[in-house]
Structure formats: structure tokens, C-alpha cells
NUDODO-268000 format. One record per residue (C-alpha): residue number from 1; residue in one letter; x, y, z. Coordinates in Angstrom, 1 decimal. Layout:
BEGIN
r i->NUM, aa->A, X->X, Y->Y, Z->Z
...
END
This chain:
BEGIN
r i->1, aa->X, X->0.0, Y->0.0, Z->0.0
r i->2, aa->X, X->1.1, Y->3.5, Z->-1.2
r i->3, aa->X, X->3.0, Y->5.4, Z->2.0
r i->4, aa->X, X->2.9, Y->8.7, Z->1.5
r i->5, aa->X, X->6.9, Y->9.2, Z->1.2
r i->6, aa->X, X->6.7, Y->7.7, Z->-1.8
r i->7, aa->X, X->4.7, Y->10.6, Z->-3.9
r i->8, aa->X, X->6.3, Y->13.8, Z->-5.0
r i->9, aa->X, X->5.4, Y->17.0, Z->-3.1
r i->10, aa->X, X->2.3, Y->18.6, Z->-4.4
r i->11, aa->X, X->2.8, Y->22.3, Z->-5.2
r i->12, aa->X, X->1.5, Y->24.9, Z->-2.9
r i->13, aa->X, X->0.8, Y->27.5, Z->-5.3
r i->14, aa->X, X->-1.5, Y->25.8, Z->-7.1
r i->15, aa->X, X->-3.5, Y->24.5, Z->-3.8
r i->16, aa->X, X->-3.2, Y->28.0, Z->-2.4
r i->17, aa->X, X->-4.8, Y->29.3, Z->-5.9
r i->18, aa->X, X->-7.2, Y->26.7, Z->-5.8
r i->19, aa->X, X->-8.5, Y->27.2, Z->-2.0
r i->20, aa->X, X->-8.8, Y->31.1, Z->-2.9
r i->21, aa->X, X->-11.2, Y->30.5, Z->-6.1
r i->22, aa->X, X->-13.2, Y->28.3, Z->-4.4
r i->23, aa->X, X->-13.2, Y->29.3, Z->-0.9
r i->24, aa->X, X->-15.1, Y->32.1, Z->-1.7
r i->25, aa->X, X->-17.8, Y->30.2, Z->-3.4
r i->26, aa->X, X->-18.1, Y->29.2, Z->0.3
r i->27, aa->X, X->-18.4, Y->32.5, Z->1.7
r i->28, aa->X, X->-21.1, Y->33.4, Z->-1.2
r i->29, aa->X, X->-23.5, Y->30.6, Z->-0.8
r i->30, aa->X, X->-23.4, Y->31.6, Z->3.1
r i->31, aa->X, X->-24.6, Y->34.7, Z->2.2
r i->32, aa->X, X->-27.2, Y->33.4, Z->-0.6
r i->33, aa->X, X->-28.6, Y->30.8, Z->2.1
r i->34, aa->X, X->-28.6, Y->33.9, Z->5.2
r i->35, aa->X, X->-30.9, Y->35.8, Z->2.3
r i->36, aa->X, X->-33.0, Y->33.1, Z->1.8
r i->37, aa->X, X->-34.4, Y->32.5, Z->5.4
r i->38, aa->X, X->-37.9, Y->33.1, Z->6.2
r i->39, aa->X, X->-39.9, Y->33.1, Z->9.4
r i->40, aa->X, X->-41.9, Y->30.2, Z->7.9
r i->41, aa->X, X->-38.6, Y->28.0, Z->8.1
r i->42, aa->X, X->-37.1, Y->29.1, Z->11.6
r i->43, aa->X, X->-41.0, Y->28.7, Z->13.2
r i->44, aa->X, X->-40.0, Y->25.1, Z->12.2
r i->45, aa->X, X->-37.7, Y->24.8, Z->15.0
r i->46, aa->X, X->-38.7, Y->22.6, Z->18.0
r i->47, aa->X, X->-41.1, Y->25.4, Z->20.0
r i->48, aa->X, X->-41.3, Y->22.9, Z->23.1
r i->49, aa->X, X->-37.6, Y->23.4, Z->23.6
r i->50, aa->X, X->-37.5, Y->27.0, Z->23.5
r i->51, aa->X, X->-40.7, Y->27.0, Z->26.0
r i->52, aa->X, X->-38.7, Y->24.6, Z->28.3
r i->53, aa->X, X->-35.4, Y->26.9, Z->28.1
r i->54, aa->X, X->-37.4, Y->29.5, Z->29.1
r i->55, aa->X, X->-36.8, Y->31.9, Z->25.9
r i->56, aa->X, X->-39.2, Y->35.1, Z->26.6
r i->57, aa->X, X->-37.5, Y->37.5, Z->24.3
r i->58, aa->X, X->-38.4, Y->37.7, Z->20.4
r i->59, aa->X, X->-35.0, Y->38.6, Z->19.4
r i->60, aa->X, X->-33.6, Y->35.8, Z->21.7
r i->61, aa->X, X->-35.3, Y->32.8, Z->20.0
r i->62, aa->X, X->-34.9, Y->33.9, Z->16.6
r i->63, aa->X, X->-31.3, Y->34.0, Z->17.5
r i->64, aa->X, X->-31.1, Y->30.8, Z->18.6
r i->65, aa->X, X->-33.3, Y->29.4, Z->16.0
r i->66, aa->X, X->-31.1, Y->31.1, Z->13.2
r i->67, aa->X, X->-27.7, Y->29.3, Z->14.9
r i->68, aa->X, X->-29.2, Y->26.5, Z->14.8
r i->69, aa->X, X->-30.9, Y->26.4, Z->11.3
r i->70, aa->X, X->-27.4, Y->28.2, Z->9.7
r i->71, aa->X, X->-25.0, Y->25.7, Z->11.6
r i->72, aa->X, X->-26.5, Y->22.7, Z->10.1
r i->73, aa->X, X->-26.7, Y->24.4, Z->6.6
r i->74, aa->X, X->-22.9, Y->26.1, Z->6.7
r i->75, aa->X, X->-21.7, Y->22.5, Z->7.5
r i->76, aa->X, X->-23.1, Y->21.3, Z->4.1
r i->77, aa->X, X->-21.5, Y->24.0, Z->2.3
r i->78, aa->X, X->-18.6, Y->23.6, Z->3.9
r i->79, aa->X, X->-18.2, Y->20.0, Z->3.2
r i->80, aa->X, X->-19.2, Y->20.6, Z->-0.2
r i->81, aa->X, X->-16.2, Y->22.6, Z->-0.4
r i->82, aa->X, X->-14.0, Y->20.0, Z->1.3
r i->83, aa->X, X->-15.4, Y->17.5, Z->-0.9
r i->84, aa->X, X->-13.6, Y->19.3, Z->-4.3
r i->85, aa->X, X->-10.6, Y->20.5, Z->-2.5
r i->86, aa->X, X->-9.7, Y->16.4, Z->-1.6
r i->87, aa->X, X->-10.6, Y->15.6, Z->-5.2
r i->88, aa->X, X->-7.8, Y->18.5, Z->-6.4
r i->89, aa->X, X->-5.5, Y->17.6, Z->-4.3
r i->90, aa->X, X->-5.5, Y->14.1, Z->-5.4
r i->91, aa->X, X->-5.2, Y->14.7, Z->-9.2
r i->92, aa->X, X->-2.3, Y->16.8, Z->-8.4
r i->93, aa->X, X->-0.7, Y->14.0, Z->-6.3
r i->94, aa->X, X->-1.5, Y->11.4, Z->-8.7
r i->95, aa->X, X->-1.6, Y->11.5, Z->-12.6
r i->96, aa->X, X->-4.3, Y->9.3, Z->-13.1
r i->97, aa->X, X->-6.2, Y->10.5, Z->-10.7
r i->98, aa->X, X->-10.3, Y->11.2, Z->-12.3
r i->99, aa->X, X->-14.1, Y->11.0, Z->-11.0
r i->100, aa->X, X->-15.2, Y->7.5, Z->-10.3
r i->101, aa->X, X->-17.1, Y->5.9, Z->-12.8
r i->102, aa->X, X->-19.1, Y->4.6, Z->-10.3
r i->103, aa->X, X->-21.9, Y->6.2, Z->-9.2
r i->104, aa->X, X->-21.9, Y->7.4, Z->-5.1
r i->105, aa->X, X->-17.7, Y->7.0, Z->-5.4
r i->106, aa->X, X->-15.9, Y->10.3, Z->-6.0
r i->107, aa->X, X->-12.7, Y->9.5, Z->-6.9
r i->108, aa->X, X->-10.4, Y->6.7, Z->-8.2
r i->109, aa->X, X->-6.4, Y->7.0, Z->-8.9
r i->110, aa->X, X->-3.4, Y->4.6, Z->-8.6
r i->111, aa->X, X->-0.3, Y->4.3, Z->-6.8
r i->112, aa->X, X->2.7, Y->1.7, Z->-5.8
r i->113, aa->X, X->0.1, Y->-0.8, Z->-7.7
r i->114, aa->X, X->-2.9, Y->-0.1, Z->-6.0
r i->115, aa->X, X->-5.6, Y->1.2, Z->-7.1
r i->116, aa->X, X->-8.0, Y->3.0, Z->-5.2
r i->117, aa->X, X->-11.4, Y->4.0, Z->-5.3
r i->118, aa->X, X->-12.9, Y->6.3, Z->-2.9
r i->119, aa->X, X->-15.6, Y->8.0, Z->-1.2
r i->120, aa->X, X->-15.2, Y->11.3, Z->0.3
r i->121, aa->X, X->-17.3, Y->12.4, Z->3.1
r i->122, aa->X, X->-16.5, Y->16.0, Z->4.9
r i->123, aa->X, X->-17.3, Y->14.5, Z->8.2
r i->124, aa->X, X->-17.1, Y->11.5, Z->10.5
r i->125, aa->X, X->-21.1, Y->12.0, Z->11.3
r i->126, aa->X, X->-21.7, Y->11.3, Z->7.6
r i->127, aa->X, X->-24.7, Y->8.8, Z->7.3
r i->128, aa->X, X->-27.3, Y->6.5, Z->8.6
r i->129, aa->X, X->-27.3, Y->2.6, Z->8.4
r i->130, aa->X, X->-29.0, Y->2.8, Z->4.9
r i->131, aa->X, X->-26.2, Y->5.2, Z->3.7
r i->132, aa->X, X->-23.5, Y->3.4, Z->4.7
r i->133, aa->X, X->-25.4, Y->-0.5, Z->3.4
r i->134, aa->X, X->-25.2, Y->1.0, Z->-0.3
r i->135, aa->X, X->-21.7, Y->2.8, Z->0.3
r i->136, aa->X, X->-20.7, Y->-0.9, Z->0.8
r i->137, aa->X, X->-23.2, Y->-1.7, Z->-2.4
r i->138, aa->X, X->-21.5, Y->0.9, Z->-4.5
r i->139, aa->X, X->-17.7, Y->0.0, Z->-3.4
r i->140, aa->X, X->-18.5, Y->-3.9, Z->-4.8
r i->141, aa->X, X->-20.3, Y->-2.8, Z->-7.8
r i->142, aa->X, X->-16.6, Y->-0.5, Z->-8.7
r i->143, aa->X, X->-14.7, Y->-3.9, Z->-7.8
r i->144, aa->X, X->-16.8, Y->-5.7, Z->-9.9
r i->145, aa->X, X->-16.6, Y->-3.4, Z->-12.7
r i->146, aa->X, X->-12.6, Y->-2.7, Z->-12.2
r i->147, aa->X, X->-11.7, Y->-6.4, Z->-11.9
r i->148, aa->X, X->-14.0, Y->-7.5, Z->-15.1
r i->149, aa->X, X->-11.3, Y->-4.8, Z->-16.6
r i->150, aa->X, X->-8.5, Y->-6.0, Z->-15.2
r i->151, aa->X, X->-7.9, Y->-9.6, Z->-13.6
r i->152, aa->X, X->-4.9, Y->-8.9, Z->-12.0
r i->153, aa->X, X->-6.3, Y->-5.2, Z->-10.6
r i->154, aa->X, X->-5.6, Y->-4.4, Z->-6.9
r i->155, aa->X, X->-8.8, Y->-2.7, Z->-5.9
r i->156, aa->X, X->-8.7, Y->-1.2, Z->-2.5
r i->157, aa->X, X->-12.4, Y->0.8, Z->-1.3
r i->158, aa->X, X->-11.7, Y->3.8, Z->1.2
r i->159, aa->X, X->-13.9, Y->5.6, Z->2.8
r i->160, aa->X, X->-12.3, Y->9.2, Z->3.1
r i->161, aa->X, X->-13.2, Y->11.3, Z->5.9
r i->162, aa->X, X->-11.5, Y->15.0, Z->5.7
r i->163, aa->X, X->-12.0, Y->15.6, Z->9.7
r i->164, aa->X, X->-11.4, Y->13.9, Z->12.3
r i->165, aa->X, X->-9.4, Y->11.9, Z->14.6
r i->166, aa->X, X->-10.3, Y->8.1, Z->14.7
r i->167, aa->X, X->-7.7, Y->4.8, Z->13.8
r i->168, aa->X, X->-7.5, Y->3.9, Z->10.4
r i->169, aa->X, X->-9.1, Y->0.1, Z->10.1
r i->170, aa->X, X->-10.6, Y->-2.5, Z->7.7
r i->171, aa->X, X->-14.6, Y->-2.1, Z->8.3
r i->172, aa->X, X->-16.6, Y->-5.1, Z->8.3
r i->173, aa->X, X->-18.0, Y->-3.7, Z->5.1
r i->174, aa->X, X->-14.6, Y->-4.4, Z->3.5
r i->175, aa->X, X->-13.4, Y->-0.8, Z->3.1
r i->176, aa->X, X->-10.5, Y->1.0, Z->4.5
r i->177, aa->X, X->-11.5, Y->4.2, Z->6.8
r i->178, aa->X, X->-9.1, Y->6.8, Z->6.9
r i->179, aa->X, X->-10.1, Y->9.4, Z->8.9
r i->180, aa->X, X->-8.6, Y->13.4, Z->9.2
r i->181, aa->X, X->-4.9, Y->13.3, Z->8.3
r i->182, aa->X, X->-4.7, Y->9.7, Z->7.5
r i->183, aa->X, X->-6.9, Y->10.5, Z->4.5
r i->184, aa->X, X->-5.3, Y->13.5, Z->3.7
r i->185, aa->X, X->-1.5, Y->11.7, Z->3.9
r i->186, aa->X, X->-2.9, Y->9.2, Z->1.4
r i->187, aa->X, X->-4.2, Y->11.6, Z->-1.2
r i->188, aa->X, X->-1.4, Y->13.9, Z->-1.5
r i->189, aa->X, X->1.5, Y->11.6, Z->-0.4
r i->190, aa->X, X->2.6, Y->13.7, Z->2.1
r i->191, aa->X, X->1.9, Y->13.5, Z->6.3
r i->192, aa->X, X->1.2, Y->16.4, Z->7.6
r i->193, aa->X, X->-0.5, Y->17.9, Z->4.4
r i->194, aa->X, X->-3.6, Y->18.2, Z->6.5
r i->195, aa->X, X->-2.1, Y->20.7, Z->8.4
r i->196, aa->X, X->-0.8, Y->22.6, Z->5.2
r i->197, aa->X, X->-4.4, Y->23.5, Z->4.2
r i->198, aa->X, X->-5.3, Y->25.5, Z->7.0
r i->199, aa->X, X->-3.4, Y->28.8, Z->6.3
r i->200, aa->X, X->-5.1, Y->29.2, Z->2.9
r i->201, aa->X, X->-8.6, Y->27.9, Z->3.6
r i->202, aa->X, X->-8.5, Y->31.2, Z->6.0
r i->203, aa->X, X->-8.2, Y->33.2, Z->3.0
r i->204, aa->X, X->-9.7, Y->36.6, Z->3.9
r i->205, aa->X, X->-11.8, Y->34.8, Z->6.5
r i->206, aa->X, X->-12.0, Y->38.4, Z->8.4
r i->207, aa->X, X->-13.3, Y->40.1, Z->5.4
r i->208, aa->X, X->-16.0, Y->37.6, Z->4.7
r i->209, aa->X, X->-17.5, Y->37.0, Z->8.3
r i->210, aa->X, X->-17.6, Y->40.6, Z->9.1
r i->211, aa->X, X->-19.8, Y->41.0, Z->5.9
r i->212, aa->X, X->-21.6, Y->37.9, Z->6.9
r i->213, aa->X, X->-22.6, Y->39.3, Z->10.3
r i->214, aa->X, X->-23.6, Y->42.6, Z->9.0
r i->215, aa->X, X->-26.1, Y->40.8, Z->7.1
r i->216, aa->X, X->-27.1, Y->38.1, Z->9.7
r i->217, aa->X, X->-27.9, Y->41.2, Z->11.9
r i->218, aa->X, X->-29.6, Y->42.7, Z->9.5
r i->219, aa->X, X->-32.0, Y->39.5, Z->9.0
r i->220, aa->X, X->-32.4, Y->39.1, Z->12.1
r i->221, aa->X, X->-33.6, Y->42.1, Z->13.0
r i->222, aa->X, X->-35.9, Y->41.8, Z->10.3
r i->223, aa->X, X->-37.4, Y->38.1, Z->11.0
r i->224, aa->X, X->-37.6, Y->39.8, Z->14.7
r i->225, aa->X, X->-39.7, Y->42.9, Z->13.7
r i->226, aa->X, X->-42.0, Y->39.7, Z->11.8
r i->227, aa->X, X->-41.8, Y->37.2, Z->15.0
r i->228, aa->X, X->-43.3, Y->40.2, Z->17.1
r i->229, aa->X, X->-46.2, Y->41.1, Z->14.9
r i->230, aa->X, X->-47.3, Y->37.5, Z->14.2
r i->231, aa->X, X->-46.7, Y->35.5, Z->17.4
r i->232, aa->X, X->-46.6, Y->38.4, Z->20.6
r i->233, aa->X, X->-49.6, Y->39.4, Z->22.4
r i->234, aa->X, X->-50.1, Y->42.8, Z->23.0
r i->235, aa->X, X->-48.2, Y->43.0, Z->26.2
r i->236, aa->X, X->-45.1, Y->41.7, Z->24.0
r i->237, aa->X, X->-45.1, Y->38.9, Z->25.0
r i->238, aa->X, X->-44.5, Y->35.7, Z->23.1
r i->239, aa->X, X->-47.8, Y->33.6, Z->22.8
r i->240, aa->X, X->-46.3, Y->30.0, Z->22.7
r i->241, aa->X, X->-50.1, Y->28.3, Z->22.1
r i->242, aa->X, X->-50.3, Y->30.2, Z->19.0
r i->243, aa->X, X->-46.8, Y->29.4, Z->17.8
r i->244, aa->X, X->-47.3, Y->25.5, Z->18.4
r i->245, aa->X, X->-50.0, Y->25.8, Z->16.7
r i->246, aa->X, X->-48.1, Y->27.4, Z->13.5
r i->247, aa->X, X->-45.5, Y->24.7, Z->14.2
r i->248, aa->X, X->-47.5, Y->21.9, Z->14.9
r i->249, aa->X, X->-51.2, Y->21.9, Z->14.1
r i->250, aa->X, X->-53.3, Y->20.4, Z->11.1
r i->251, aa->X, X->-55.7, Y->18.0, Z->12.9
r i->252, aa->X, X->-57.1, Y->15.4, Z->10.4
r i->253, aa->X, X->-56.8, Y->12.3, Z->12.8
r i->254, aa->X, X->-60.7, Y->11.0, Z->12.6
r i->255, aa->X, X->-60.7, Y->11.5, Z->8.9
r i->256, aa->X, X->-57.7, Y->8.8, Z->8.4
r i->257, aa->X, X->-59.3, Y->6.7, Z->10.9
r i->258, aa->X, X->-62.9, Y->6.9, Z->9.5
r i->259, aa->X, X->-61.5, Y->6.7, Z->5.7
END
């Protein structure tokens, strides 16, 4: 199996160039997605929770509910940029490196006589039992169709995770998981590469954010002044029935049964 002293250095310039173009495709869709939120999706939020916290202030809850609705969604855009910046780096590491054939795999390339094809996932809290069953599914449909190819073909699955900290190991599925550097080591040849990346993926981080939270405040302030006029009483205060109710209502229980 390829060690990663055994592939040339991968040059900087072009990662650094790379992580600047597309780093700020990361900031923009942050920015496109903050736009895009409505009172309708944050009222989506668990109420219950709020009531149990003990949230009494209109500004404090839409907060809250904004964190919570723009973590989950940043960490998909993020890992989508992750995602491309693992397949980059392993084209420039390896000649024959290309998009997997296969589809659910991202990437296949060679090295030392093995040949691997892999799937890259952001994060270590990637899937559910179904998703991982057909990752197994898709990794023996690429052996199959590599091996039909070429006999003699060492086909090794990985499962690529870009953070992390976790062993690397053989899974029961019969894929390799290499988790964090591991992964990154194997894809660019060199072992502390994962480390390399951080410098540029801060490209004009301070720039970005502080444009990101002139606009999140600006949202917020807006999706507040809504809150207030559609779910506080006249007193101001937050009327949690009526917000379930937005949340949760639609009876239609004794029509199902009696259909």
C-alpha cells in the first residue's frame, strides 16, 4: 500500500490558488442561504424546547433558532467545499487520478500498484445505516466493474473522511476508513498535508465573516420585527399556544381513521 513518502510534493501555489477561487464560493452561498431565510422555516424549530429553556424575548429565540438552522446548513456547504478541494488535491498528487465511474464514489487513482477507489465524506457524522449499506453496495459494484477490466487489478475501497481523529481500520463492510490526516496523507502523499491547508482555507476569512454578520444582523432584526407582529400578544409577550400551533397543528386524525 502506497506510504505517503513515496509521492512527489504537491505544489502549494497551485492549492493555495485553488482554495482562494473556491473558498469564496463558500463564503457566497453563506450569504445566498442567510438571504433566503424566512420566518416560515425558523418557526420550524422545536417550540417545546425554546418553552422549556425559558426563551421570553423575540430577538432571543430567533437568535437561537437562526444558529441553529445556519450551523447545520454552513456544514453542508462547507463539506461541499472540502469534498472538491480532496478531489484537487488528489489529481495533483496522482496522474491518473479522475471521477469515479461509479456512481456514489468520487474518486479513483493509482499508486505503488494499487488502485484505489474512494468515497469522500466532509465529516465522521456522515450517514445513517441505509447510507452506509449502499456505500458498501457501490464499493462492490466499482470492484466488480474494475476487476471485469482487469484480472490482476488491486482494488482497494476507502472511505475518506476530511475531519477527524479516529484509527484507520478495515470495516466489516470491506473498506479501508481513513479518517482526518490519515486520508489527507494518502491523497497527497505527504503526512502532515492536512495541516498545510489551514493557512489558505483562512483566505480573507476576516473580510468575509464581518460581511456575513452585517447581514445576519440585518436578518435578524428583520425576521424579529416579523416574529413580534405574528406571534406576541399585545403585552409583547411571546404567545407559545399560537406558535405551536403554526409549528404543529393540522388535525385530520378522525378523517384517516374513518376513511
Amino acid at each position: 500500500m502506497t506510504t505517503p513518502k513515496d509521492t512527489p510534493s504537491l505544489d502549494l501555489h497551485l492549492l493555495n490558488e485553488f482554495v482562494n477561487e473556491h473558498i469564496q464560493s463558500f463564503h457566497v452561498r453563506r450569504l445566498e442561504r442567510l438571504s433566503q431565510l424566512t420566518l416560515k422555516d425558523l418557526i420550524q424549530k422545536n417550540p417545546y424546547l425554546f418553552r422549556a429553556k425559558n426563551v421570553n424575548r423575540a430577538s432571543e429565540l430567533i437568535e437561537q433558532t437562526m444558529a441553529a438552522f445556519l450551523s447545520s446548513s454552513e456544514e453542508k456547504i462547507f463539506g461541499d467545499f472540502l469534498e472538491s478541494l480532496a478531489l484537487f488535491v488528489a489529481q495533483q498528487s496522482s496522474i491518473d487520478a479522475h471521477k469515479s465511474a461509479t456512481s456514489g464514489l468520487d474518486l479513483e487513482f493509482s499508486k505503488n500498484g494499487v488502485y484505489y477507489v474512494v468515497s469522500i465524506k466532509s465529516g465522521p457524522n456522515w450517514g445513517n445505516s441505509s447510507q452506509h449499506s449502499k456505500l458498501e453496495d457501490d464499493f462492490r459494484k466499482a470492484q466488480i466493474r474494475l476487476r471485469q477490466a482487469s484480472v490482476k487489478l488491486n482494488v482497494v475501497p476507502v472511505l475518506g473522511i476530511c475531519y477527524g481523529k479516529s484509527r484507520s481500520v478495515w470495516t466489516k463492510g470491506g473498506y479501508l476508513k481513513l479518517v482526518g490526516q490519515n486520508f489527507w496523507a494518502l491523497i497527497s502523499g505527504e503526512k502532515d498535508f492536512y495541516i498545510q491547508i489551514v493557512e489558505p482555507v483562512g483566505y480573507r476569512a476576516k473580510e468575509h465573516n464581518e460581511r456575513y454578520l452585517l447581514e445576519k444582523d440585518r436578518i435578524a432584526n428583520k425576521l424579529t420585527k416579523d416574529f413580534i407582529e405574528h406571534f406576541c400578544d399585545e403585552r409583547g409577550q411571546i404567545d407559545w399556544v399560537k406558535l405551536v400551533q403554526a409549528n404543529s397543528g393540522g388535525y385530520d386524525l378522525e378523517q384517516i381513521l374513518s376513511g
